[in-house]
N, C-alpha and C positions, 0 to 999 in steps of 0.2 A: 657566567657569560654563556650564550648559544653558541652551539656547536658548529653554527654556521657561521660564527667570525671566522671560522679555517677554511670556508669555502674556498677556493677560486670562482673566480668570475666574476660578472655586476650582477646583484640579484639585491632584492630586499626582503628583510624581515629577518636581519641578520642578529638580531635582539628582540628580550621581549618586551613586552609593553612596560611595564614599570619602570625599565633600562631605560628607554627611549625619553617615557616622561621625567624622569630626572633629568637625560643629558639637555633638555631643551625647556626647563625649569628656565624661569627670570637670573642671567647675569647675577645681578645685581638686585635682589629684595629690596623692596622700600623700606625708608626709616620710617620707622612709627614718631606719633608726638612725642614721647619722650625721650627718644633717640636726636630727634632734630631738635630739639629745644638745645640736648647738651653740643650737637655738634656746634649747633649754631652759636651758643658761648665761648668758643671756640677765637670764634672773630677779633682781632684788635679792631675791628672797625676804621680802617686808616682813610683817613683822613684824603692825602695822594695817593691814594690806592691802587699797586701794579695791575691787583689784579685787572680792574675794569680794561686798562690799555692792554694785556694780553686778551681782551673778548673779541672775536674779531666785528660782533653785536656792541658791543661797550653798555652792557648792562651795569645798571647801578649794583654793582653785588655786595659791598655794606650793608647799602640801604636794604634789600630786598632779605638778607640775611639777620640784620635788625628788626625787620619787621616776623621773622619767624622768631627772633628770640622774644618776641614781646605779645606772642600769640595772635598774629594776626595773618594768617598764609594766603589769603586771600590777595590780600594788599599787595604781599611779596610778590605775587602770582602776577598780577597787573605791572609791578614794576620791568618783573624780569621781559611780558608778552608785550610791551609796551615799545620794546627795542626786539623782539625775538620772537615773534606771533608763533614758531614750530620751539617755544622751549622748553616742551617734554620731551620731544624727540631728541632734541641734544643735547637735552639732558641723560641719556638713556646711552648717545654715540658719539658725544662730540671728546676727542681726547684730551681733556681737563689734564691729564698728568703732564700735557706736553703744551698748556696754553695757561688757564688761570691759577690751577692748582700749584704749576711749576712757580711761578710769576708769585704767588702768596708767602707772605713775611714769614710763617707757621713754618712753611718748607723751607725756608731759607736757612731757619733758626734752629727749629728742631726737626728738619724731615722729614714731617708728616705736618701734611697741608690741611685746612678747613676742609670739608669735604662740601667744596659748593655744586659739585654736580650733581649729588644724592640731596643737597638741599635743595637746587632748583627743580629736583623730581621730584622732591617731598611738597613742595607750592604749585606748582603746576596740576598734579596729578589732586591737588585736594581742591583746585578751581575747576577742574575738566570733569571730575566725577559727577561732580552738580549738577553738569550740564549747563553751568550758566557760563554767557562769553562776557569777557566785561569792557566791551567798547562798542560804541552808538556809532551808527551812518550816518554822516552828515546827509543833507540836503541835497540831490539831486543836481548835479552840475551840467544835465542832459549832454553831457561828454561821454562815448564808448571807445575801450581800450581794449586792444585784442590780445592774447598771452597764450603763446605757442608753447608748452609743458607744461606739466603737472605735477611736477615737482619741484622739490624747496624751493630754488629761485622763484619758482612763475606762481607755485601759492603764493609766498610770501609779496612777490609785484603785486598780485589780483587782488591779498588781504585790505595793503596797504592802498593802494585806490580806490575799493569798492569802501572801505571807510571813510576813504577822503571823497566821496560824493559819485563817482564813476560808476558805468557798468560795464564791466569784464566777463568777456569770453575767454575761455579756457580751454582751448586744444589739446588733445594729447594721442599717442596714439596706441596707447595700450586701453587694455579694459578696464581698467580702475587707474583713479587718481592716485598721485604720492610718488612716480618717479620713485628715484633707487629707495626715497624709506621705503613702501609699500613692495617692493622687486631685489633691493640691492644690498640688504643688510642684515646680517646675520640672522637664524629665527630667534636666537637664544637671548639674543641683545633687546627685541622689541616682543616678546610672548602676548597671548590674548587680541589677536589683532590688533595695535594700539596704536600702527600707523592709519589706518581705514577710522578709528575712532578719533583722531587727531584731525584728518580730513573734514568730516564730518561735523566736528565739532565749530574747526574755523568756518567754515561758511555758514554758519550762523549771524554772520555780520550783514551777509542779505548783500543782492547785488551781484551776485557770482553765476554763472552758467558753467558747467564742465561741459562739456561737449567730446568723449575720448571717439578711439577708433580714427579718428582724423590726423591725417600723419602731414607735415611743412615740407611740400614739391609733388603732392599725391592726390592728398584729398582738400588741399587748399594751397594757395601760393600766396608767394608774399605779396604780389601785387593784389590780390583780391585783398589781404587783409589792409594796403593800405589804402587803398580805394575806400573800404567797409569802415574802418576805425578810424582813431582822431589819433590814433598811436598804436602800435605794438611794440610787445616785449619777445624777445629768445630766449624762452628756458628750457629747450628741449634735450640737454644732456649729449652724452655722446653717445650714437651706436652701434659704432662699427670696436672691433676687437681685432688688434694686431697681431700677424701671424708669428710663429714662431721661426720661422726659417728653416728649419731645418727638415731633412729628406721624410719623406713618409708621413710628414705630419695629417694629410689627410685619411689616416687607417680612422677605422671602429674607435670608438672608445677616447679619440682625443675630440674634448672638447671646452667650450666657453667657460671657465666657471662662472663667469656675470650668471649663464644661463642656468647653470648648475643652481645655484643661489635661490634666481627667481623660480626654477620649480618646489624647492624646497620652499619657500614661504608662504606659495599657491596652493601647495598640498594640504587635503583636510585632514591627512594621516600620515606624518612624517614615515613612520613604520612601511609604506609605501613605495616611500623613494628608494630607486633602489643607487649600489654603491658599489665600488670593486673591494677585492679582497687587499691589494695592493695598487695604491694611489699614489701619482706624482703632481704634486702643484710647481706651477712653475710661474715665477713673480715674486716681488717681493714686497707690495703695497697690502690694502689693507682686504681687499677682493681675494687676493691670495691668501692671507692668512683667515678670514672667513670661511672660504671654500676646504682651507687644509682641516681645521676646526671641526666643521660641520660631515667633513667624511670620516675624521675620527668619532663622532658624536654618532653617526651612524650606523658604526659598527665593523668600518673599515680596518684590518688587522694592522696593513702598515700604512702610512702617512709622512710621505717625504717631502720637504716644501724646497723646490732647487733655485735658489737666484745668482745671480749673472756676478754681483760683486758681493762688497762684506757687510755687517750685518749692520754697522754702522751708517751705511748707506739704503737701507731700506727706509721707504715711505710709512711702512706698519710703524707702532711705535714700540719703544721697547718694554712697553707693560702689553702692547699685542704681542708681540716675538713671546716673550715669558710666558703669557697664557695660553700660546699655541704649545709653548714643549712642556706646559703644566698636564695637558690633556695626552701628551702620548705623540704629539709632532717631531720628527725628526728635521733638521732645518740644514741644511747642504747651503756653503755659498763660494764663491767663486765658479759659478761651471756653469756653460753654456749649453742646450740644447743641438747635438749632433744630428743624430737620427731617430727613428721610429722603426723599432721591427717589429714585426708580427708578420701573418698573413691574410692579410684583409680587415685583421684584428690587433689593436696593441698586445704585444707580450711583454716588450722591454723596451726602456729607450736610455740613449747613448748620452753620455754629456762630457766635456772638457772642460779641466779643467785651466783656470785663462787667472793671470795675474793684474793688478790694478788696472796695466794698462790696458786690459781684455787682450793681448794675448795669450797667445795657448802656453803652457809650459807644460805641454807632450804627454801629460798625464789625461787617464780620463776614467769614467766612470759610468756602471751601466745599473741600472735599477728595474727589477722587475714591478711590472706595472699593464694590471689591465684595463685600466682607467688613467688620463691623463686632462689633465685640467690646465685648461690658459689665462694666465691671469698677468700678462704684460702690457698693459694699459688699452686702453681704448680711443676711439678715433670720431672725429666729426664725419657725420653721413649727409649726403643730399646736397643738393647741387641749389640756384636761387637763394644766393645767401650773399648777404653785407661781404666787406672784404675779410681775407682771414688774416692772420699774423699764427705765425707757427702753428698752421691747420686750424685754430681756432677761431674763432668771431673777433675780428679786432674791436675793442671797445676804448676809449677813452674813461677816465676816473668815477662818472656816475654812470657808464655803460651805454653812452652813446656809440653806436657802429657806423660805419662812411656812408649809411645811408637814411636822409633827413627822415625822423618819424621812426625812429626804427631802433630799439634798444635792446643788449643783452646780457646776461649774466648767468652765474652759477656754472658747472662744467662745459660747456658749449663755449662759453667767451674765455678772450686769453688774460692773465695777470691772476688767475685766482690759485687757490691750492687742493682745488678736489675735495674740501673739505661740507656737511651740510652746512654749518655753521655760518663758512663763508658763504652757500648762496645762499642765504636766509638773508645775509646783510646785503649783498649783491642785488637782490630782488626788493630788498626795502629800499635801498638806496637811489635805485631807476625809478623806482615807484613817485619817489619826492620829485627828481627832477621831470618828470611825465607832468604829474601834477604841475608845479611851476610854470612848465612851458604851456599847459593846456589853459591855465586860469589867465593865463597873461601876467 
């Protein structure tokens, strides 16, 4: 290990390159064909299958896992992108131990479930390599729909339209397309660029325009898009980040981890990024345990992740909680963020500790920390928006918002769970009822 993990301070190049490429190696290795062949024998193939109703996509996963055990991944491939246009990416993120994996008869019976998430990596990724997509553009419906993000939800509206005959604009307003895949998720989870190649890949369907740098109340309003369109979708995510509350949080060194995140997956040379000797994550979702992860990966000596209640109450799941204190994370829960000392600079910061009912029971706890990272959820930004419902975009079941012509999903709309997964379904789902209403 480099002797600069004892540093104090934020600096990088706290490891050396070989350290580095190991800790930010692929997760999760693909199965080879002879690996998914056996996983996928695996399957009782049922018939009423939990699994499909724990998808919040409701992929045929029998079937697509039948078709890998019978050598045909291609087929799988089409089955699974058929309901899940992004499912290598969640394949890669979406938390199977706590959706189909869990729901699967394997786990029920013996504890270890099919591995359908590494098999819909293993079909996906042998249709994407190709480079071939495997769905045709219908015919021209001279209908244009407008799609405010560029991420899961609004590729996945944009995929599903622009195949059902439409052509879609795609706002966004960062510099590359993908929303939090591409900005918001671990590097170690998606390695080799694979969000940007997954982008790429979909819009081969033809009919798509991205247009980024265009931000919803800035460089375009809703009124212009519904004047301009025959519809719009909202998938613009959230971008505001919630404060901590507590004193001094504005010093040096406390900051976003979302932002933390996206530099790191922007960097050509992770070795680069620089990192404190002593780091405090404060959250308890899955941006928090990402961000606690990744400064341990970095070379960060300590890594403390502090949330407000118990662990059973965190959004991360507990195959994330485990693989955060696998890497060297310490995990603090009941205590809330006090104060921030330092002098202009974090040095340490304060936390109490608070029982179920969050209050205090007079104890507390102080952490040295020259870095401090926020990761207690995020907030809708921008003003010219549909009505909300608990800050979010109010929607109705296929993502209709209180204003005629106007739909939204994935993190931005209310009823979902933060999940890619979910706005993948979210964004196909607007998609159908767009379509319906446009064709008459």
């Amino acid at each position: 290990m480099a002797d600069k993990v004892f540093e104090a301070g934020v600096q990088a190049g706290r490891l050396d390159p070989q350290t580095y490429e190991a800790h930010f190696a692929d997760l999760h290795p693909p199965l080879d064909t002879h690996e998914a062949v056996v996983a996928a024998d695996r399957c009782y193939f049922c018939h009423d299958a939990p699994c499909i109703t724990a998808c919040p996509t409701d992929i045929d996963i029998p079937l697509f896992i039948r078709q890998i055990a019978t050598g045909t991944p291609d087929a799988a491939a089409k089955t699974i992108l058929s309901q899940n246009i992004m499912g290598g990416m969640c394949a890669r993120v979406c938390p199977t131990e706590q959706l189909c994996e869990q729901a699967c008869v394997r786990e029920m019976a013996e504890g270890k479930p099919v591995l359908i998430g590494q098999l819909q990596r293993y079909a996906t990724d042998h249709l994407q390599e190709q480079g071939v997509h495997p769905f045709t553009r219908a015919a021209s419906t001279g209908k244009r729909v407008a799609v405010v993000g560029a991420g899961p939800a609004g590729l996945s509206a944009a995929h599903r339209l622009a195949m059902l005959g439409h052509d879609v604009v795609v706002y966004d307003a960062r510099a590359k397309a993908g929303g939090l895949n591409e900005y918001g998720i671990a590097a170690y989870k998606t390695p080799d660029d694979f969000a940007q190649g997954e982008v790429d890949w979909l819009l081969k369907i033809g009919g798509i325009t991205i247009e980024t740098g265009r931000t919803l109340g800035t460089d375009v309003t809703l009124h212009e898009l519904k004047s301009d369109f025959d519809a719009v979708f909202l998938g613009m995510g959230l971008g505001g980040v919630n404060a901590l509350g507590a004193d001094g949080e504005d010093k040096d060194g406390v900051l976003d981890a979302v932002d933390f995140i996206a530099e790191l997956r922007q960097a050509s040379d992770v070795a680069q990024v620089p990192v404190g000797r002593d780091v405090v994550v404060i959250g308890g979702g899955m941006t928090a345990i990402d961000a606690a992860i990744q400064a341990k990966l970095l070379g960060a000596l300590n890594v403390t992740l502090v949330y407000r209640r118990g662990r059973d109450r965190m959004n991360a799941s507990p195959f994330e909680q485990d693989l955060a204190a696998s890497k060297g994370v310490r995990i603090v829960t009941h205590a809330t963020p006090k104060a921030v000392i330092g002098n202009g600079a974090v040095r340490e910061i304060d936390f109490d500790y608070v029982g179920d009912d969050m209050a205090s029971t007079g104890q507390t706890l102080r952490l040295a920390a020259d870095q401090v990272f926020k990761a207690i959820g995020q907030t809708l930004e921008g003003g010219d928006l549909p009505a909300l419902e608990n800050r979010k975009i109010k929607v109705d079941g296929v993502g209709r918002t209180s204003v005629s012509g106007v739909w939204a999903g994935g993190d931005c709309a209310s009823g979902g769970d933060d999940l890619t997964v979910t706005a993948v379904a979210e964004g196909r789902d607007a998609a159908m009822d767009i379509h319906a209403l446009l064709i008459g």
